[in-house]
C-alpha positions as CSV (number, residue, x, y, z in Angstrom):
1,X,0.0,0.0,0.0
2,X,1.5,3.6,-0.5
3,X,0.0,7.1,0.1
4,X,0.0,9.7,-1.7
5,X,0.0,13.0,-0.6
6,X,-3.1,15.7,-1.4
7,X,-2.6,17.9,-4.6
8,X,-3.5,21.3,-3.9
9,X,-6.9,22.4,-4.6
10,X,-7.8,23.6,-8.0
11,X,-4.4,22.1,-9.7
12,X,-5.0,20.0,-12.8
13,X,-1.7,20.1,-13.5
14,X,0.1,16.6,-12.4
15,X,4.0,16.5,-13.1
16,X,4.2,13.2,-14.0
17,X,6.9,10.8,-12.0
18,X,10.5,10.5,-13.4
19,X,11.5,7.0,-12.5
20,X,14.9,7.8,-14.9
21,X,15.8,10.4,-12.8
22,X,18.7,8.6,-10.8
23,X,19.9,7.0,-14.3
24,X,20.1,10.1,-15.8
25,X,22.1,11.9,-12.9
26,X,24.6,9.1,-13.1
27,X,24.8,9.3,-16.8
28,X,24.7,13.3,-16.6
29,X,27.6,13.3,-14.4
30,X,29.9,10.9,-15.8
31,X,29.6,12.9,-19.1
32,X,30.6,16.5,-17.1
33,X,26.8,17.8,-17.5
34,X,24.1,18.8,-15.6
35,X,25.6,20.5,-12.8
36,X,26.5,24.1,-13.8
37,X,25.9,26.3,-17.0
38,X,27.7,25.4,-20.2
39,X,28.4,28.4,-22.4
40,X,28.6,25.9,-25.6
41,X,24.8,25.1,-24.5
42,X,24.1,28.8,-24.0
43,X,25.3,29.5,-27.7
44,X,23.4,26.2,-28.7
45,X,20.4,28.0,-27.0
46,X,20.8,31.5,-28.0
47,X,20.7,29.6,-32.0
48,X,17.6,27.6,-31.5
49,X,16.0,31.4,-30.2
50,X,17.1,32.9,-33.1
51,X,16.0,30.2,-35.4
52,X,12.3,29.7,-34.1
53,X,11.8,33.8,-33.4
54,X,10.8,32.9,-29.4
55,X,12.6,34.8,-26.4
56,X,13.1,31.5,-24.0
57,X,15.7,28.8,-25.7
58,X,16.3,26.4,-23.0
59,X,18.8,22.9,-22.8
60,X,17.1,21.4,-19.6
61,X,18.9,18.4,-18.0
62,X,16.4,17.5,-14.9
63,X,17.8,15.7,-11.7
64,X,16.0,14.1,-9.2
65,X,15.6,17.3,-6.7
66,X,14.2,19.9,-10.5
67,X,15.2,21.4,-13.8
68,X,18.3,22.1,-14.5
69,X,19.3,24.7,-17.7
70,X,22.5,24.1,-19.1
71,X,21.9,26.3,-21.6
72,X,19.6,29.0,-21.2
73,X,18.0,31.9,-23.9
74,X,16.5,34.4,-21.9
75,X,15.4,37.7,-23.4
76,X,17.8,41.2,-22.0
77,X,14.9,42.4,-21.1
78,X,11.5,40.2,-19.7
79,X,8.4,40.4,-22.3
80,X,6.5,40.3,-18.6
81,X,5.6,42.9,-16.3
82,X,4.1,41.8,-13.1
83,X,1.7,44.4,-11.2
84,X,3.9,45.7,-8.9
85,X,6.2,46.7,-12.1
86,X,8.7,44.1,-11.8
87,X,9.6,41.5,-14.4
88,X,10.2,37.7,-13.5
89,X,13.7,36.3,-14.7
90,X,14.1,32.6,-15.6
91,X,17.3,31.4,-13.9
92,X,18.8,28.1,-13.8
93,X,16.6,26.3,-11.8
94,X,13.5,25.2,-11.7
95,X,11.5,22.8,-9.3
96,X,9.7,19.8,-11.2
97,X,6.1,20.5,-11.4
98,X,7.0,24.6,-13.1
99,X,7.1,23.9,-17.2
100,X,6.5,21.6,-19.8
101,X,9.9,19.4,-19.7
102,X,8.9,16.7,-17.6
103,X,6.1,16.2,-19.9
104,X,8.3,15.4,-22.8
105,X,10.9,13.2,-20.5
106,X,8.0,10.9,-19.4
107,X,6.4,11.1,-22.9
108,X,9.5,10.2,-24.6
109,X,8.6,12.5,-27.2
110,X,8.0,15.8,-28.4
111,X,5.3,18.5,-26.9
112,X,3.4,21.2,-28.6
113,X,1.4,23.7,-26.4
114,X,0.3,26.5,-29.3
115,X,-1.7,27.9,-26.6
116,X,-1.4,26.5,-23.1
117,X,-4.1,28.4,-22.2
118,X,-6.3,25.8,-24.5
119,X,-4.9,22.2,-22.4
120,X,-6.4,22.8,-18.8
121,X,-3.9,20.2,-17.7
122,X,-1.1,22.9,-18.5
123,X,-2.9,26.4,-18.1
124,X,-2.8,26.1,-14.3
125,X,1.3,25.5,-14.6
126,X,3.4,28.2,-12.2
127,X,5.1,28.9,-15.1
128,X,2.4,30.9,-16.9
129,X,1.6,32.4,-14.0
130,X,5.0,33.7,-13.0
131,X,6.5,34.5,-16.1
132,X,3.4,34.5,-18.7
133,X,4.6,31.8,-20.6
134,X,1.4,31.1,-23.4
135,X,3.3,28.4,-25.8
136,X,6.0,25.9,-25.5
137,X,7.7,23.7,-28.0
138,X,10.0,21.1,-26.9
139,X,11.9,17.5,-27.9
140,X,13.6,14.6,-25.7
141,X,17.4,14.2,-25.5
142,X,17.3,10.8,-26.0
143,X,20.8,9.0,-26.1
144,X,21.9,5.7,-27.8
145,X,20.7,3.4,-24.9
146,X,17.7,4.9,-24.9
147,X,17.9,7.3,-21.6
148,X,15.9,10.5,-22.0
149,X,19.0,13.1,-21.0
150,X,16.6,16.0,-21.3
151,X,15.0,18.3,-23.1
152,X,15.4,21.1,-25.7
153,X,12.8,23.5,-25.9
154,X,12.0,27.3,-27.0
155,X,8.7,29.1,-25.2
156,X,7.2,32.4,-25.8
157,X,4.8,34.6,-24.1
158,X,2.0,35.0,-26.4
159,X,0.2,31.6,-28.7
160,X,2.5,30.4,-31.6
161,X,1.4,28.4,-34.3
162,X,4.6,25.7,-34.6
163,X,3.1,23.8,-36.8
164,X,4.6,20.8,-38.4
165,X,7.9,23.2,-39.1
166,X,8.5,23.9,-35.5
167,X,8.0,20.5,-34.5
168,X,10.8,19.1,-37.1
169,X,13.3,22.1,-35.9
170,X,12.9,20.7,-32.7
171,X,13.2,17.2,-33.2
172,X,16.2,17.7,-35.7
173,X,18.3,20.0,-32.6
174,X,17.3,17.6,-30.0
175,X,18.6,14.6,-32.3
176,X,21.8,17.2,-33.6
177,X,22.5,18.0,-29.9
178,X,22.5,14.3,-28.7
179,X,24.5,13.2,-31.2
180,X,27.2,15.6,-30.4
181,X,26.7,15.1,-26.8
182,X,27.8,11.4,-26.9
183,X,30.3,11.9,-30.0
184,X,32.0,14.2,-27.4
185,X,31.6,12.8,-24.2
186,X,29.9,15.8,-22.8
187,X,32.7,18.0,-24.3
188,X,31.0,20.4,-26.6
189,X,32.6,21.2,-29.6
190,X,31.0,25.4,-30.0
């Protein structure tokens, strides 16, 4: 028998379980990742940004604790004003049930949200509320023995229609950046 704890009124969100998280940290850390920013991710990132036109890139490697960005896109200055006149930043972290990215690491395979305010299961996610995050688009790292590493993903503030197009740029860097990942042991080539 097991118990599981109350979910907070009103939250339709569930972040589903990650039963590869110890895996991965193992596999994360004996490849040099995971642990602290990578500027080669950043610039990896900053490309998929530029490429897909949204102002969060992000290279997410979660642990068993939350998210981790290796590389992270954020916009110089936050498309979100809250009402007290202060903007939200995204930093490095992130605990597990704020985004989209343990969706696609227990999916095993890619998420479009055009609108997270149309999927009730994501509109109630922290991550709209704190930093008015309205679309998402992201892919599993998956490596050669089949161990989701992570995620690559891109997010704007306002809908996006991805489309079939967005979808293949972000299988095609997901599959470009794992690839390099394990032809490099971890050692980025940018």
């Amino acid at each position: 028998m097991s118990y599981d704890p109350p979910r907070p009124a009103g939250r339709l969100l569930l972040t589903p379980e990650d039963k590869e998280a110890p895996a991965r940290a193992r596999r994360l850390r004996g490849m040099g990742l995971g642990e602290r920013p990578e500027p080669a991710l950043d610039a990896f990132a900053q490309r998929l940004a530029q490429l897909t036109g949204a102002p969060y890139a992000m290279v997410n490697f979660p642990g068993e604790q939350g998210q981790f960005y290796a590389g992270l896109c954020v916009p110089a200055v936050a498309p979100v004003v809250r009402s007290d006149g202060t903007s939200p930043r995204l930093g490095r972290t992130l605990p597990r049930d704020h985004g989209f990215c343990p969706h696609v690491v227990a999916r095993r395979k890619a998420l479009v949200l055009e609108d997270v305010g149309d999927y009730p299961r994501f509109a109630g996610n922290p991550v709209v509320d704190e930093f008015g995050i309205r679309s998402y688009l992201g892919a599993p790292l998956i490596d050669g023995t089949g161990l989701v590493l992570g995620t690559v993903s891109v997010a704007d503030v306002g809908p996006r229609p991805w489309g079939r197009t967005g979808l293949t740029v972000i299988k095609e860097h997901a599959a470009e950046l794992v690839a390099e990942l394990e032809n490099s042991g971890g050692l980025l080539p940018w």
